[in-house]
C-alpha positions in Angstrom: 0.0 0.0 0.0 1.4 3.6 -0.9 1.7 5.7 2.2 2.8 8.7 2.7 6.7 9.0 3.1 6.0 7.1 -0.5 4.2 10.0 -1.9 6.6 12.4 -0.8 9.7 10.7 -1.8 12.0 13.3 -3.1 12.0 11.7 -6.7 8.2 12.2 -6.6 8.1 15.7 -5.8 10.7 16.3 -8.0 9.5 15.0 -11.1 6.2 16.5 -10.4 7.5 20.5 -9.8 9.7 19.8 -13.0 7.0 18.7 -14.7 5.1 21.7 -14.2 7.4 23.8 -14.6 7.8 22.3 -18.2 4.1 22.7 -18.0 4.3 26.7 -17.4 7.3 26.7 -19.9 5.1 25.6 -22.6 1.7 27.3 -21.7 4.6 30.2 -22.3 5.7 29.4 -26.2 1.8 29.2 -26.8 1.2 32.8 -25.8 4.1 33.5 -27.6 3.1 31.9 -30.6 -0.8 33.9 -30.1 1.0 37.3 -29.9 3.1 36.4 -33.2 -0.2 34.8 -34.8 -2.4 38.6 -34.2 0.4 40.0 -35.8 -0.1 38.0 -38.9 3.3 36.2 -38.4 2.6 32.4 -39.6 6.2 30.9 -39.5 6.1 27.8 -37.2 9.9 26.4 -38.5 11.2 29.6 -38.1 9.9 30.1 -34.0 12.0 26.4 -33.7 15.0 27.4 -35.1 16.6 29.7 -32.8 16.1 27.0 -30.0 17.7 24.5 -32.1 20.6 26.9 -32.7 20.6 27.5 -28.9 20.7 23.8 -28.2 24.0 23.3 -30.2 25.8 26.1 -29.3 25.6 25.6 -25.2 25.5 22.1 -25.4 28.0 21.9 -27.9 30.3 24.0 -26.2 29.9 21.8 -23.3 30.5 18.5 -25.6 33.8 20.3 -27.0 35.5 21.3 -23.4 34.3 17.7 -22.4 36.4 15.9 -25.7 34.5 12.8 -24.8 33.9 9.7 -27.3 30.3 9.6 -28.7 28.4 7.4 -27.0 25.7 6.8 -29.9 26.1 7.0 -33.1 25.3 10.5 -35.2 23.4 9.5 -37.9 20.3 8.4 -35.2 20.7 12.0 -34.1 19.6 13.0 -37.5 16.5 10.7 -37.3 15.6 12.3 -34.2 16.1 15.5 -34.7 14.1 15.4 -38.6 11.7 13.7 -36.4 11.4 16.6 -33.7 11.5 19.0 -36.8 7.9 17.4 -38.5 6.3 16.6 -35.1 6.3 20.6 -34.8 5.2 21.2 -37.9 2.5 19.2 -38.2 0.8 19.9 -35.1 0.8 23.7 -35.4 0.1 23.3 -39.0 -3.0 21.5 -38.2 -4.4 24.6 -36.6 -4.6 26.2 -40.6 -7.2 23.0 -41.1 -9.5 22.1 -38.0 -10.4 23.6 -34.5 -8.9 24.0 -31.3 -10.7 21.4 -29.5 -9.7 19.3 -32.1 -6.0 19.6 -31.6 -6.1 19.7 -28.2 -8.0 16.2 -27.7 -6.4 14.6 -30.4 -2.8 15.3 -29.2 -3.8 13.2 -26.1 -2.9 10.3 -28.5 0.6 11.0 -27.7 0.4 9.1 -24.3 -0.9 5.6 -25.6 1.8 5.9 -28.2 4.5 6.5 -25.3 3.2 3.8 -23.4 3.2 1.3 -26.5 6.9 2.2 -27.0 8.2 2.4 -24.2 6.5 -1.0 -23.3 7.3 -2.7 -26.7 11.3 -1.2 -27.1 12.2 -0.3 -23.5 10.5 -3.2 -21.8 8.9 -0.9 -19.4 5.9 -2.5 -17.2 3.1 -0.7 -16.1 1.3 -1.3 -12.8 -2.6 -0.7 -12.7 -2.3 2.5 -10.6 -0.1 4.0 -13.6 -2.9 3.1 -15.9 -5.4 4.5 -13.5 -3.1 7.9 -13.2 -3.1 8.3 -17.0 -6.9 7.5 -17.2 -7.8 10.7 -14.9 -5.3 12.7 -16.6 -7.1 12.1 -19.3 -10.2 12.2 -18.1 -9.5 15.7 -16.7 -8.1 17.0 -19.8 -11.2 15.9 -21.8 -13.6 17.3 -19.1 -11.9 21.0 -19.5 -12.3 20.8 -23.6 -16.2 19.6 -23.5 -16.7 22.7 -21.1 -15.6 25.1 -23.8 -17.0 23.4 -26.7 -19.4 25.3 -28.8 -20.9 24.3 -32.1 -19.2 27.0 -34.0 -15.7 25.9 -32.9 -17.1 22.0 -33.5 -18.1 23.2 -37.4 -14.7 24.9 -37.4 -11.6 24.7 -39.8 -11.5 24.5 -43.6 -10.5 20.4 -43.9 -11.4 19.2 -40.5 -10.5 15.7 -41.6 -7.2 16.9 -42.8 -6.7 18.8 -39.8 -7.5 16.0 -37.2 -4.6 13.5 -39.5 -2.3 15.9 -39.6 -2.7 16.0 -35.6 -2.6 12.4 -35.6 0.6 12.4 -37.1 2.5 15.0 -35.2 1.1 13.2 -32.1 2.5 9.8 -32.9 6.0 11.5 -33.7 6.0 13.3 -30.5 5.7 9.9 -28.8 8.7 8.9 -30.9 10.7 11.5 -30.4 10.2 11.2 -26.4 10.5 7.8 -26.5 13.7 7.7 -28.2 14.7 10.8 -25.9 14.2 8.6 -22.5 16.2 5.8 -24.1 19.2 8.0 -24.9 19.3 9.9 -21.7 19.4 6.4 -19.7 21.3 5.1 -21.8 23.9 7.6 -23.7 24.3 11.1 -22.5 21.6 14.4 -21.7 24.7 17.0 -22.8 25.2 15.1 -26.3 21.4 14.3 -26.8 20.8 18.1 -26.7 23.7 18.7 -28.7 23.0 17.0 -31.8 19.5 17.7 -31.5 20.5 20.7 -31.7 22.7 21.1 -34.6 20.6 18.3 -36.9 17.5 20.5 -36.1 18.5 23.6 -36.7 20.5 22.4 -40.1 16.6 20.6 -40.8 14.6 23.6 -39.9 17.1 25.7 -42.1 16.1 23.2 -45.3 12.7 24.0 -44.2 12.4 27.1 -44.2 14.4 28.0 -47.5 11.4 25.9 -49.1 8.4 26.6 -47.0 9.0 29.9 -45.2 11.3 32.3 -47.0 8.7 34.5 -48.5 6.7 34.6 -44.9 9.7 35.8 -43.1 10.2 38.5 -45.9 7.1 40.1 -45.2 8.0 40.5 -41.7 8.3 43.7 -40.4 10.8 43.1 -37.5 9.1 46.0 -35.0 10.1 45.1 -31.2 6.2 43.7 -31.0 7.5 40.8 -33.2 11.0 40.1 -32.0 10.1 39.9 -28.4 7.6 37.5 -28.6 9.8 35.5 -31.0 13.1 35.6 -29.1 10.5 34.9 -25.8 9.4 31.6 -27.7 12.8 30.5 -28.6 13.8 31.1 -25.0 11.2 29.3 -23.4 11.8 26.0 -26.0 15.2 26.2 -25.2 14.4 26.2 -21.3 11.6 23.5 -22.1 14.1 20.9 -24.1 16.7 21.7 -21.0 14.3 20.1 -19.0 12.9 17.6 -20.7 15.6 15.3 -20.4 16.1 15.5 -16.8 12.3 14.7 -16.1 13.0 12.0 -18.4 15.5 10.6 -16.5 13.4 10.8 -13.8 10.2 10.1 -14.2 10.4 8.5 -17.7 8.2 9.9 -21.2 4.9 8.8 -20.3 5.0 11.2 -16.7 6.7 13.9 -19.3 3.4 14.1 -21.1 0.8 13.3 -18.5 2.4 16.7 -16.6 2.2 18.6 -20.2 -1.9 18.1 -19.9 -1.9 21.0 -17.1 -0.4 23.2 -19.8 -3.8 24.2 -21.1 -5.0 24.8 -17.7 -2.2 26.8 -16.2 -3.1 29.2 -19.6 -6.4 29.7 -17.9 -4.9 30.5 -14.7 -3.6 33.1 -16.3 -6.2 34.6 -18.4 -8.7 34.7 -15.3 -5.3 36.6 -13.0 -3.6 38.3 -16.1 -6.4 39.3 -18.2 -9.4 39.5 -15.9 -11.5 36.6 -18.1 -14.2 34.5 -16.4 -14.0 30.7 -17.2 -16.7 28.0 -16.2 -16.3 25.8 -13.2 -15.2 22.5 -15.0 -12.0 24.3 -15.7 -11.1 23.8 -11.9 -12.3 20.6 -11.4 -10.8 19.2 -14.5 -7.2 20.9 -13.4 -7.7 18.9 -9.2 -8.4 15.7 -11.4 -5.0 16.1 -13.6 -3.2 16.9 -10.0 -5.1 13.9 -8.7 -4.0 11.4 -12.2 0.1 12.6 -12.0 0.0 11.7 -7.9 -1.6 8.6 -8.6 0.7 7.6 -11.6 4.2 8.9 -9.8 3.4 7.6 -6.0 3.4 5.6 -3.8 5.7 2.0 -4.8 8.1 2.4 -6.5 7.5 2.3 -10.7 8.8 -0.6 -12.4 9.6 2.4 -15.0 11.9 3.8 -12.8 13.4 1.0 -12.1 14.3 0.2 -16.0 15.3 3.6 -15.8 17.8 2.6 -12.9 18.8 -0.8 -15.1 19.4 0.9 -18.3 21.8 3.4 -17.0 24.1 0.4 -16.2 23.2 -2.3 -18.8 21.6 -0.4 -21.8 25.1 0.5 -23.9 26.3 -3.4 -23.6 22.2 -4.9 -24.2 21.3 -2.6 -27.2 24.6 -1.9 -28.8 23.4 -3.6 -32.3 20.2 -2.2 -31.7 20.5 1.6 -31.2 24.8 1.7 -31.6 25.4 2.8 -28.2 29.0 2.0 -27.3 31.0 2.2 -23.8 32.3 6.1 -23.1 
């Protein structure tokens, strides 16, 4: 039975602060991304780059004082980081194509995805009171979009069908992309993981952009009501992919995106103190449900996923050296 000294082991409360914290850091780039959107600004790759850039150059720096061997080998870093590049895309791309309330419910599907892969590649066993966590995240999440559904925003978006897919997508390659995150940060190295994430996104993004965005960003008009909000983004992604990694570590990718559900709740925390906006009552009832879903999922024994976690620091480069070209530092 979970007790309390359980609940408030230190790796618990860790993983659950860091994880909103992420939370915050994201509910961040999204009012970012509004204030760049009312200013007719439409350049999605472009917001990513300059966290990209970021990544390699203070991870990178670190990698080059360090003159350490490569404990994976590059050209999965390239996967990773084209993957990382699309899952972006595609999900803020979606917003051209179907609601809101679409996009947020159907980038839920990133969680079963997680829990298939980590299950199926990293061996990682759930107990039924980490099922049970998820399913009231969930459950919360859902509650707060049916309390601000209307049937104009249901009727909504030019190709809802086309919308929804292209969520779909981006959804399943997030689960990829943290997936193969959590492996590499148990079993390679954080600095190394954010450094050639980094420098293979940023050279992606570049590609990206030279096709899809070089006319947008020439009709720019770079007033300091642009750039702030864009450098703001880029510094709050940077902050957010710092983290990520260590909550991976701890907590593993399937606590990294049951804490990123609060995201959309924290944001109307802040309209009701920032902006003076009323919301309806489900929105706090749906936010003590998360809270309820991420104590349930991270307390009490301790998670076989941890564990792994634990396993894979010491065994992972010699068991999946064929698999993933991890070698010994």
């Amino acid at each position: 039975m979970a007790n309390l000294k359980d609940f408030c082991a230190k790796s618990t409360l860790l993983g659950l602060g860091l994880g909103q914290l992420l939370s915050l850091l994201i509910t961040s780039t999204g009012f970012s991304s509004s204030e760049l959107a009312k200013k007719g600004i439409n350049a999605p790759t472009s917001q990513s780059f300059l966290n990209y850039v970021l990544l390699a150059l203070v991870y990178g720096g670190i990698m080059l004082k360090r003159r350490q061997a490569l404990k994976a080998k590059w050209y999965y870093y390239v996967l990773l980081g084209l993957v990382d590049v699309e899952a972006n895309f595609l999900v803020v791309k979606a917003y051209q194509y179907t609601s809101i309330t679409s996009v947020m419910l159907l980038d839920c599907w990133t969680i079963p995805c997680v829990l298939f892969l980590t299950w199926f590649f990293l061996k990682t066993k759930y107990r039924l009171k980490n099922l049970v966590g998820v399913i009231i995240c969930v459950a919360g999440l859902v509650l707060v979009v049916f309390s601000d559904v209307h049937s104009a925003d249901r009727s909504s978006g030019s190709n809802p069908i086309k919308g929804d897919l292209l969520v779909i997508a981006g959804a399943t390659l997030y689960g990829v992309t943290n997936v193969s995150e959590e492996f590499f940060v148990k079993s390679a190295d954080r600095v190394e993981l954010m450094a050639f994430l980094g420098m293979f996104g940023a050279i992606i993004s570049a590609c990206q952009i030279s096709i899809l965005e070089r006319n947008e960003l020439k009709s720019i008009h770079w007033s300091a009501g642009a750039t702030f909000p864009f450098v703001g983004f880029s510094l709050a992604m940077f902050l957010f992919y710092s983290g990520v990694p260590v909550l991976l570590k701890i907590s593993g990718s399937t606590m990294l995106n049951l804490s990123l559900l609060t995201s959309d709740m924290w944001a109307v925390l802040i309209r009701i103190f920032a902006y003076h906006e009323k919301v309806d009552w489900m929105y706090y009832v749906a936010f003590v449900a998360v809270a309820i879903g991420l104590v349930v999922y991270s307390g009490g024994d301790n998670k076989v996923d941890e564990n792994n976690g634990e396993v894979a620091d010491e065994e992972a480069p010699n068991q999946e050296e064929d698999k993933v070209g991890s070698s010994k530092s």
